[in-house]
N, C-alpha and C positions, 0 to 999 in steps of 0.2 A: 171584357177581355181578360183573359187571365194571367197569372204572373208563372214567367218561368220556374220551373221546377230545380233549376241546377245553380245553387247560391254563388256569390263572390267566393267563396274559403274554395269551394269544390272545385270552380274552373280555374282557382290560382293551386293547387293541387297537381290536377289533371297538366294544366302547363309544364308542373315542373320535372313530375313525368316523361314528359314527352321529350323535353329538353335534356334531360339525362340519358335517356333513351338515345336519343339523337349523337349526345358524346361520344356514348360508347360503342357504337355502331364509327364513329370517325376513330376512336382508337385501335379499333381491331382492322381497319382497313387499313391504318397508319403500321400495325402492325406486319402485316403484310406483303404491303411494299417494301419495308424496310428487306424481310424476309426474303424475297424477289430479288432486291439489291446486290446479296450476294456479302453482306455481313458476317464474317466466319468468327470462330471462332476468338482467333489471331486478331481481334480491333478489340475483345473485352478483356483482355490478359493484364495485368499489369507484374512491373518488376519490382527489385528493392536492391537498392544500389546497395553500396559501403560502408553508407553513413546510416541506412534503414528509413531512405525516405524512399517513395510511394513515384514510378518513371514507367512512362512505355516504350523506354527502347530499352532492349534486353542484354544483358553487361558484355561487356567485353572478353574474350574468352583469353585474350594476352595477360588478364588482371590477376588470370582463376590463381588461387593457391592451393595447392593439395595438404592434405591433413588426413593424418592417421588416425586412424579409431583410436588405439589403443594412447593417444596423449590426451581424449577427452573425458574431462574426471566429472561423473554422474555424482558422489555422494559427496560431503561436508570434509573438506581437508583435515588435519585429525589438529589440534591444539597444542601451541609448542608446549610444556610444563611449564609452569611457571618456578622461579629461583623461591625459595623458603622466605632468603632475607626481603625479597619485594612485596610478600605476601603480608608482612607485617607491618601498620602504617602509623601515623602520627594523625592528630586531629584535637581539635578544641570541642568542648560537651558545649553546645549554644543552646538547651533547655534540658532540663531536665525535673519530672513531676515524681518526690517522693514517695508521697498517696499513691501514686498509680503503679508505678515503678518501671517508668521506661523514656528515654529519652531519645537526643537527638547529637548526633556528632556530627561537626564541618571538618569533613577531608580537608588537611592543609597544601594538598596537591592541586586536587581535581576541583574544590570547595564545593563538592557533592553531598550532599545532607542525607546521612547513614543511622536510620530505626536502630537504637539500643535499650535491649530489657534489663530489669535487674539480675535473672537470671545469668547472664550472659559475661556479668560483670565483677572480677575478682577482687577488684578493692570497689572500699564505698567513693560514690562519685556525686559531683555535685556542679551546677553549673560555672563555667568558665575553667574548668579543669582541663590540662596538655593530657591528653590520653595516648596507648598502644592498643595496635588492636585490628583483628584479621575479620578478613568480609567474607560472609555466608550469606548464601541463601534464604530469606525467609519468605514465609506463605503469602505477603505483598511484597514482594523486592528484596534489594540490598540489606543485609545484618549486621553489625557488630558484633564478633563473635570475641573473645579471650580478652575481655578489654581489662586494662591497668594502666594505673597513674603512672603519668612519668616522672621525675624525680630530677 
């Protein structure tokens, strides 16, 4: 007698085939019906209240508020100036490396820690020194710019 030709792997295989098969043949008919049911539009809509959460009954037209084009502002509000005397601050040097030649100042406002080079720097400065001194820009962050001892 001889042995079947169609191993265990192939007939667990072939099952699973079949069985997939079988699914999706159940979801395209489920599909359908639904279809038939008469499912519009109007059941997959959703709304977004007041507060911007996620409802399917659609707002209240008593709520509506009218808005003008012309009060919604697209670009970046423009920056009040700032006062001269605000621009210039006080701070303590909390490290400073004379080999290197660049240090570190603690805003005594903010206690924000402000990169200062020797360039930067009109009197010689050293650590634990009261300083003056105006913030720039620099190529990693915040700078000390015009910095001098206070007195």
């Amino acid at each position: 007698m001889g042995r079947s030709q169609e191993t265990f792997n192939k007939k667990e295989i072939r099952n699973k085939k079949e069985k997939k098969r079988k699914e999706k043949e159940k979801k395209r008919l489920a599909r359908k019906e639904l279809e038939k049911s008469g499912s519009s539009l109007d059941d997959m809509i959703a709304y977004v209240d007041e507060n911007g959460m996620l409802t399917s009954t659609p707002p209240d037209p008593s709520k509506k508020t009218e808005i003008k084009a012309e009060d919604i502002e697209i670009a970046i509000p423009n920056k009040e100036p700032e006062d001269p005397a605000d621009a210039i601050k006080k701070g303590i040097v909390t490290f400073y490396n004379d080999a290197k030649g660049f240090g570190f100042i603690r805003d005594n406002e903010t206690k924000q820690s402000i990169f200062v080079h020797v360039n930067n720097a009109e009197d010689e400065i050293k650590e634990g020194n009261l300083v003056s001194y105006e913030i720039g820009k620099g190529p990693k962050g915040p700078t000390a710019l015009n910095v001098k001892l206070v007195k």
